[in-house]
Every structure is written in structure tokens, then in C-alpha cells.
PAZAPA-4460 file (N, C-alpha, C; in steps of 0.05 Angstrom, whole numbers, plus 32768, in hexadecimal, padded with zeros to 4 digits):
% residues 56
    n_x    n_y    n_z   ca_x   ca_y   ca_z    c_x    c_y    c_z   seq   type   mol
   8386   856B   7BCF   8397   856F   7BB8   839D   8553   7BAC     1      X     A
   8399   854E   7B96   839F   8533   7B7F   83C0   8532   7B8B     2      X     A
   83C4   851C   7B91   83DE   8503   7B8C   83F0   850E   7B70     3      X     A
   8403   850A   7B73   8419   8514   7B5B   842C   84F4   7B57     4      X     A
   8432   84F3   7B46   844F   84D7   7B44   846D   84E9   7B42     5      X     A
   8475   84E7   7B5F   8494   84EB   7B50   84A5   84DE   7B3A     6      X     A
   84BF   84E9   7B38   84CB   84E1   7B20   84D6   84C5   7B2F     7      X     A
   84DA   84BC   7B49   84DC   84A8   7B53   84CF   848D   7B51     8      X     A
   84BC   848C   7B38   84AA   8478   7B30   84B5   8467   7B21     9      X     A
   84B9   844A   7B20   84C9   8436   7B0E   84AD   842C   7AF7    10      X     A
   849E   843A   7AFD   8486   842D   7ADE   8476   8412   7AE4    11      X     A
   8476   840C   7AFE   8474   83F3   7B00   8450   83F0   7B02    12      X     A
   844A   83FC   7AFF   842B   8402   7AFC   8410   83FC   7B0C    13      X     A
   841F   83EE   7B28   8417   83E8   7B43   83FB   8405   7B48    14      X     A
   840A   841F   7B48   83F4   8434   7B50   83D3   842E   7B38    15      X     A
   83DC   8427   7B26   83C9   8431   7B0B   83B2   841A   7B17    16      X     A
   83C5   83FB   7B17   83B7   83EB   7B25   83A2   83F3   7B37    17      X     A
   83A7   8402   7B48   839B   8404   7B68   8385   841D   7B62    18      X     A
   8383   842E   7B4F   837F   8449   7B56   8359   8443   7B4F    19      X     A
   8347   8441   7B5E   832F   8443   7B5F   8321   844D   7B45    20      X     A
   8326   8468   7B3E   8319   8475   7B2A   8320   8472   7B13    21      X     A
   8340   8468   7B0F   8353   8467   7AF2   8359   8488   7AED    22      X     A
   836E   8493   7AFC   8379   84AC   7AFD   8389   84AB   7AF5    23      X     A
   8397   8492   7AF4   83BE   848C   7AF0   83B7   847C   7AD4    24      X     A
   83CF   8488   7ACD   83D1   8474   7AAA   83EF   847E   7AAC    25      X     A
   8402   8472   7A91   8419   8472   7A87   8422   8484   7A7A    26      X     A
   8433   8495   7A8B   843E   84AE   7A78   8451   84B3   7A6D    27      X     A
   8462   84B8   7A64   8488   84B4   7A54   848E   84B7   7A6E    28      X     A
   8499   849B   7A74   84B8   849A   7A87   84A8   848C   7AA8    29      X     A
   8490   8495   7AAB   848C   848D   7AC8   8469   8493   7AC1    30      X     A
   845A   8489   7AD8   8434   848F   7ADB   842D   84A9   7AE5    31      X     A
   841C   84B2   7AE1   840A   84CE   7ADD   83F0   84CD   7AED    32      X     A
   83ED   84D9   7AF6   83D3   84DE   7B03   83C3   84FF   7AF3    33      X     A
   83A6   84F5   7AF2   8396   8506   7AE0   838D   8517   7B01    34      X     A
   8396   8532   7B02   8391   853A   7B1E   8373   853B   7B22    35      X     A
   8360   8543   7B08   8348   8542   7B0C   8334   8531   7B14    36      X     A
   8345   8514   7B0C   8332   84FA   7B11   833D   84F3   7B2E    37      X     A
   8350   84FB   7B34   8362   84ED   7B54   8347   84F5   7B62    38      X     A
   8345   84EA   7B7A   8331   84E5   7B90   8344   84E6   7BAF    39      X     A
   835A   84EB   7BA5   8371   84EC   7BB8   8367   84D6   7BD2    40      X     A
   8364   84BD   7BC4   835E   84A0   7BE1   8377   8498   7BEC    41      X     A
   8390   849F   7BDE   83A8   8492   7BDD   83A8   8473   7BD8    42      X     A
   839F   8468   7BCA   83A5   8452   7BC3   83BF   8449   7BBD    43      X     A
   83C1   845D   7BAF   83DC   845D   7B9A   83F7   8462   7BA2    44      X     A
   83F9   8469   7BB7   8406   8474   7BC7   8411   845B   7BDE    45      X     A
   83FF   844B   7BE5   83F7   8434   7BEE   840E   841D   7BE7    46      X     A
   840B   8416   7BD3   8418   83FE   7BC1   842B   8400   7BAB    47      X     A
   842F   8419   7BAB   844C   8424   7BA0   8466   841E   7BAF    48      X     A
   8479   840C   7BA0   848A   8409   7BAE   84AD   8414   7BB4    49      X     A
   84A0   8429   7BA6   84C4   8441   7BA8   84A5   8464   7BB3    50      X     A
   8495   8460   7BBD   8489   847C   7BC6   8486   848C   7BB5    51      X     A
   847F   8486   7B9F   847F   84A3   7B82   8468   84B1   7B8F    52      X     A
   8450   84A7   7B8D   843A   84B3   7B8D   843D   84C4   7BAA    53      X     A
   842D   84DF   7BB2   842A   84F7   7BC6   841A   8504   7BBB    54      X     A
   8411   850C   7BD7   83FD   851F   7BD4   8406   8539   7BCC    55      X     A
   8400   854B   7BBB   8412   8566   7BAB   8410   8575   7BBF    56      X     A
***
């Protein structure tokens, strides 16, 4: 299952950074993951530093 960003995300754009394929981009208010392109590696998940990103 694709990675989700909780609403616990400060925008800081650390995941978008990290994410292998470019799944994450900038969405109103916090980052997004495109579930289709996720590869679910957890990168993003990784180097986030308040835990937004999980597996759905």
C-alpha cells in the first residue's frame, strides 16, 4: 500500500527531497504523495522529522 502524509507534516520538504521516484510534491497546507508513483521504499518516512509519512 502507497505511504500517505498525515496532517502532522510542517512542509518542510525533507520527504519530497528523499523520495526516489518524485511521488511527493506540495499540496495546500502540507506534501502529498501520488499513491500511484509511491514504490512504498519508505524513504520518506525515513527523514521526516515530526513522522507524517505511513504506510495507509
Amino acid at each position: 500500500m502507497a505511504y500517505i502524509i498525515s496532517d502532522d507534516c510542517v512542509s518542510c520538504g525533507a520527504c519530497a527531497a528523499e523520495c526516489p521516484v518524485g511521488a511527493i510534491s506540495e499540496g495546500d497546507g502540507k506534501y502529498v504523495i501520488d499513491a500511484d508513483a509511491c514504490v512504498e521504499c519508505g524513504a520518506c518516512a525515513g527523514v521526516c522529522p515530526v513522522g507524517a509519512p505511513n504506510a495507509e
